[in-house]
C-alpha positions as CSV (number, residue, x, y, z in Angstrom):
1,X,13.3,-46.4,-16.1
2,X,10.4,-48.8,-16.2
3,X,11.9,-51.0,-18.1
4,X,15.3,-51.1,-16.2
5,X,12.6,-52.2,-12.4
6,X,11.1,-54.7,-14.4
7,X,14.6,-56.5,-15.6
8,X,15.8,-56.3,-11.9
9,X,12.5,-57.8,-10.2
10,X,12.6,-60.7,-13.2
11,X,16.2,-61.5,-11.7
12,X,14.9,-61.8,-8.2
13,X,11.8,-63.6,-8.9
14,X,14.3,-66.0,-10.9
15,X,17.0,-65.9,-7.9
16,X,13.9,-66.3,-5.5
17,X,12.7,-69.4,-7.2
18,X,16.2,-70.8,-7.5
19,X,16.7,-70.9,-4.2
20,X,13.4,-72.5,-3.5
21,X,13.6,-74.9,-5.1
22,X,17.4,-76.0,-4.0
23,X,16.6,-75.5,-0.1
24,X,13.2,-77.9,-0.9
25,X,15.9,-80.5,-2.6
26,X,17.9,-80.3,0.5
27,X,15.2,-80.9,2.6
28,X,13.7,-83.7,1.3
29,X,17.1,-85.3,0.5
30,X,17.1,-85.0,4.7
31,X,13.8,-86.5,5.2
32,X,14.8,-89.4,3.0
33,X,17.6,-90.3,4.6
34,X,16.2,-89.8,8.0
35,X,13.2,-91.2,7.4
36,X,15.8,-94.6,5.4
37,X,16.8,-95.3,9.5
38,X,13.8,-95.0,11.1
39,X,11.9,-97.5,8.7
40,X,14.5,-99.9,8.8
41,X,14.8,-99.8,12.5
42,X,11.2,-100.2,12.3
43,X,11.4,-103.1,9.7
44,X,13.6,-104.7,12.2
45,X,11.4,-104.0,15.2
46,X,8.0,-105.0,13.7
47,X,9.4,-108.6,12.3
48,X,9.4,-109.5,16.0
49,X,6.6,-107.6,17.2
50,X,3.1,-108.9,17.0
51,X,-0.6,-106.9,16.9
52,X,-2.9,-107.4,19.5
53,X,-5.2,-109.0,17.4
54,X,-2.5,-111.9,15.6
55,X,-2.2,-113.2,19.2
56,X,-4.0,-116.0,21.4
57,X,-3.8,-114.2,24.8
58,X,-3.2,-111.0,25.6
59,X,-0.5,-109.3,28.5
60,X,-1.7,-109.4,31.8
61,X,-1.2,-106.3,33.9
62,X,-0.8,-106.4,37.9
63,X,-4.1,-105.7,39.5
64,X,-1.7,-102.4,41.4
65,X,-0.7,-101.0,38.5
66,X,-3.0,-98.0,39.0
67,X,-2.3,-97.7,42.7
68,X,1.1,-96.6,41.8
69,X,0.0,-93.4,40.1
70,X,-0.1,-90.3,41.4
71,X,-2.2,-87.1,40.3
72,X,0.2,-84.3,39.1
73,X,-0.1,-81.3,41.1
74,X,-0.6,-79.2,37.8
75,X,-3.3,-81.5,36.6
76,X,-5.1,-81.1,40.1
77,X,-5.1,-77.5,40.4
78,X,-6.4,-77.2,36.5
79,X,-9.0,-79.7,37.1
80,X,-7.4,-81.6,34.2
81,X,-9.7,-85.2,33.8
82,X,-9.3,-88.1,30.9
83,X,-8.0,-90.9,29.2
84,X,-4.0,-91.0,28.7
85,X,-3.5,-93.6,26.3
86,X,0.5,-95.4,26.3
87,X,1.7,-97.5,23.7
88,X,4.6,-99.8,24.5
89,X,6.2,-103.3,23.9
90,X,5.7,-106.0,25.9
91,X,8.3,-108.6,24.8
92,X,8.6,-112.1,25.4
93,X,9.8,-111.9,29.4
94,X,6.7,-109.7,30.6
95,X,9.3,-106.5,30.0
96,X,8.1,-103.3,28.6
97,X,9.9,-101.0,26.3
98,X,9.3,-97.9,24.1
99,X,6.2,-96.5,25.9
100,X,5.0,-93.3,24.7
101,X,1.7,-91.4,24.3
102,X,0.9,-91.1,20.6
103,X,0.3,-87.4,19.4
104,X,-3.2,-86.5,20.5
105,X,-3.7,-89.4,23.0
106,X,-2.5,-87.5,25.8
107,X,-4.4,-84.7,28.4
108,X,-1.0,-82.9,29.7
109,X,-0.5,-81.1,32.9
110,X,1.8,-84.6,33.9
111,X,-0.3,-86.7,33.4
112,X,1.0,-87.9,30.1
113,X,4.6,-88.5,32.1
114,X,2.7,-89.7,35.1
115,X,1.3,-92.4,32.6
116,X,4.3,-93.6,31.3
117,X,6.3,-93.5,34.4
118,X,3.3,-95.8,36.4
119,X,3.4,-98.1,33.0
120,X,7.1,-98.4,32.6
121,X,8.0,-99.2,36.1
122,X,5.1,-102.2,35.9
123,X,6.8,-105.4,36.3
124,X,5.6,-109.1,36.5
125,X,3.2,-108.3,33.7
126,X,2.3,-111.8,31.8
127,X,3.6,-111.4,28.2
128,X,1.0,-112.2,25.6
129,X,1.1,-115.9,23.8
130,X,0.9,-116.7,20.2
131,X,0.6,-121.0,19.8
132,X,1.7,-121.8,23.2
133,X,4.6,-119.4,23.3
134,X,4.8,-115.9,24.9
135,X,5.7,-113.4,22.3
136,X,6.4,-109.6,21.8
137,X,3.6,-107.1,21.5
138,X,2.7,-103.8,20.4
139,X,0.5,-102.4,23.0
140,X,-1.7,-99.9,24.4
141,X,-2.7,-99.4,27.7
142,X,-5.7,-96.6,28.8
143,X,-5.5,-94.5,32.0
144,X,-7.9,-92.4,33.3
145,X,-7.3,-89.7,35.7
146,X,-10.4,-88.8,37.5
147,X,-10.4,-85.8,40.4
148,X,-12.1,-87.5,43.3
C-alpha cells in the first residue's frame, strides 16, 4: 500500500514540475517580447534625447510654475509634506512630454498627480541647448509640498 502512495506522489511531483517549468517558459517568452517593444521604443526615444549633464544650458521653467499648484485635499487633511520628484521631456520647442513620478519618488495623497498636472500644463519653458541649438531633454523637476 506504501508502495502504491509513493508511485502516485512521484507522478505528481513529476506533473508538478512539468508544469512549472512550462508556465515559467511562457512567461518569460512574454517578458521578452514585451520587454523587445519597449526597448526599441526606447532605442528610438533616447537617440534624440539628451542627459542633463551632455548639454550646455539647461530648460528654463516659468518663475509661476509653482503658483499653479494646488494642495490635494487628502494630502492636507493627512498632513502629507515632501518632495515629488517628475521626470519628463523637454524637446526642442520648450514642450514637455512623458512626465511621470519614478517608483519611490513620489509622497501620494494627490500630490504625485498634482505634480504632474502643474508640470505638464507648464508652457513657454526654454528648451535646453547643446552647441548653440536647443535640443531634447530628459528631465527631472522637484516639488515640494509644504503645509503652511
Amino acid at each position: 500500500m506504501i508502495l502504491y502512495y509513493r508511485q502516485i506522489m512521484k507522478k505528481y511531483v513529476y506533473l508538478l514540475f512539468l508544469m512549472i517549468n512550462i508556465l515559467n517558459g511562457y512567461s518569460k517568452q512574454g517578458a521578452t517580447r514585451s520587454n523587445k517593444g519597449i526597448s526599441s521604443q526606447r532605442d528610438s526615444i533616447s537617440k534624440q534625447m539628451y542627459s542633463v549633464e551632455d548639454v550646455d544650458s539647461l530648460p528654463k521653467f516659468p518663475k509661476n510654475l509653482f503658483q499653479s499648484i494646488t494642495y490635494p485635499a487628502i494630502a492636507r487633511e493627512n498632513q502629507i509634506q515632501g518632495i515629488v520628484f517628475v521626470r519628463c521631456i523637454i524637446d526642442e520647442e520648450g514642450r514637455i512630454s512623458n512626465a511621470y513620478v519614478p517608483e519611490g519618488k513620489g509622497i501620494g495623497g494627490g500630490c504625485d498627480q498634482e505634480a504632474i498636472r502643474a508640470v505638464s500644463s507648464s508652457t513657454h519653458i526654454r528648451p535646453a541647448i547643446k552647441n548653440g541649438k536647443p535640443v531634447a531633454v530628459w528631465y527631472t523637476i522637484p516639488i515640494t509640498f509644504k503645509l503652511q
